[in-house]
C-alpha positions as CSV (number, residue, x, y, z in Angstrom):
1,X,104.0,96.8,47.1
2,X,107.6,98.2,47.5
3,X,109.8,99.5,44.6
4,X,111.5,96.6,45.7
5,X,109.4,94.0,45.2
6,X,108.5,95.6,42.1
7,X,111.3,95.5,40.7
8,X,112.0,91.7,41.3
9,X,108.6,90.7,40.0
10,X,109.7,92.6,36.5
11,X,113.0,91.1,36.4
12,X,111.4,87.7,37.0
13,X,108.6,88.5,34.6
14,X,111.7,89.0,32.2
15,X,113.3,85.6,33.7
16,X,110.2,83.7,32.1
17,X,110.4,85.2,28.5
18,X,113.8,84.5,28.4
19,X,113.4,80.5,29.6
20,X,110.2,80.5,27.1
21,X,112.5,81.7,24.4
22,X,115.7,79.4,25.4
23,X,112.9,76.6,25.1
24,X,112.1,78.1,21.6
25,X,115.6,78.4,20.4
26,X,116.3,74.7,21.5
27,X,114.1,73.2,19.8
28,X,114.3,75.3,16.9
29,X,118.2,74.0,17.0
30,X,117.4,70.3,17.3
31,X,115.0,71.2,14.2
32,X,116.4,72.4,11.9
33,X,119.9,70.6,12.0
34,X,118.0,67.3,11.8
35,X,116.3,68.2,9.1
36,X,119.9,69.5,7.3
37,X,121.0,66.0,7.9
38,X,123.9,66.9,10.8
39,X,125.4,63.9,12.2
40,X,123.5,62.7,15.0
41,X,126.3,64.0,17.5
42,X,125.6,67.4,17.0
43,X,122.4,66.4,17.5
44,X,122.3,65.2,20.2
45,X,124.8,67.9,21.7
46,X,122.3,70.8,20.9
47,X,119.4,68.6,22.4
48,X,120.9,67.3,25.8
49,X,122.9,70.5,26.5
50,X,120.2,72.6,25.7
51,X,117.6,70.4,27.9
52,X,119.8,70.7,30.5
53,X,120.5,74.2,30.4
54,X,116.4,74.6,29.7
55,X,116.0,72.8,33.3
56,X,118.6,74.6,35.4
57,X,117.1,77.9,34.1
58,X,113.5,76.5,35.0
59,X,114.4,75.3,38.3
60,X,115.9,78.5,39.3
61,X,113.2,80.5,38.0
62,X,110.7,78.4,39.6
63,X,112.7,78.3,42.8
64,X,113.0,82.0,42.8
65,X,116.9,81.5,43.3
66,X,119.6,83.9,41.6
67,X,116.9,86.0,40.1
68,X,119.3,88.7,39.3
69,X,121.6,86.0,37.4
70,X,119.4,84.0,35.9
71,X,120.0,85.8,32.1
72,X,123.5,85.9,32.5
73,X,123.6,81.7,33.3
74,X,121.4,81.5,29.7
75,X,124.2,83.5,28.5
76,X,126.9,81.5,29.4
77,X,124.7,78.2,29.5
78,X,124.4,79.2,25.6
79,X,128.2,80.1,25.1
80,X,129.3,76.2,26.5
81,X,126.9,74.5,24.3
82,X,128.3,76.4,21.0
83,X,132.1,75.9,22.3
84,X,130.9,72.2,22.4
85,X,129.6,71.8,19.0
86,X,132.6,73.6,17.0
């Protein structure tokens, strides 16, 4: 195995602990503003943004496309979905 190689299989190693803890901060979200009582909009915004961002994440990881981007998408990804609640 090449340094290479390596060095991808870290980064996408990486890739999958931060999908696993998008997936976690989601529905963490979705949790706890339904149980504050937030109108359903907000909701709803958390939930379908972040499923959506959840699944482009996951299909790129699984796909093993933009590997070196995938944490700056999640970045971003995370950035829209605020700008769309406030």
């Amino acid at each position: 195995m090449s340094i290479k190689e390596l060095q991808i299989e870290t980064l996408r190693k990486k890739n999958r602990i931060t999908l696993i803890m998008l997936i976690i901060s989601v529905v963490l979200g979705v949790v706890v503003e339904a149980s504050l009582g937030k109108t359903l909009q907000l909701i709803l915004t958390i939930a379908i943004g972040g499923a959506v961002l959840c699944s482009i994440i996951a299909f790129l990881h699984l796909s093993k496309r933009l590997t070196k981007q995938i944490a700056y998408l999640a970045i971003v990804g995370l950035t829209i979905i605020l700008g769309m609640i406030n």
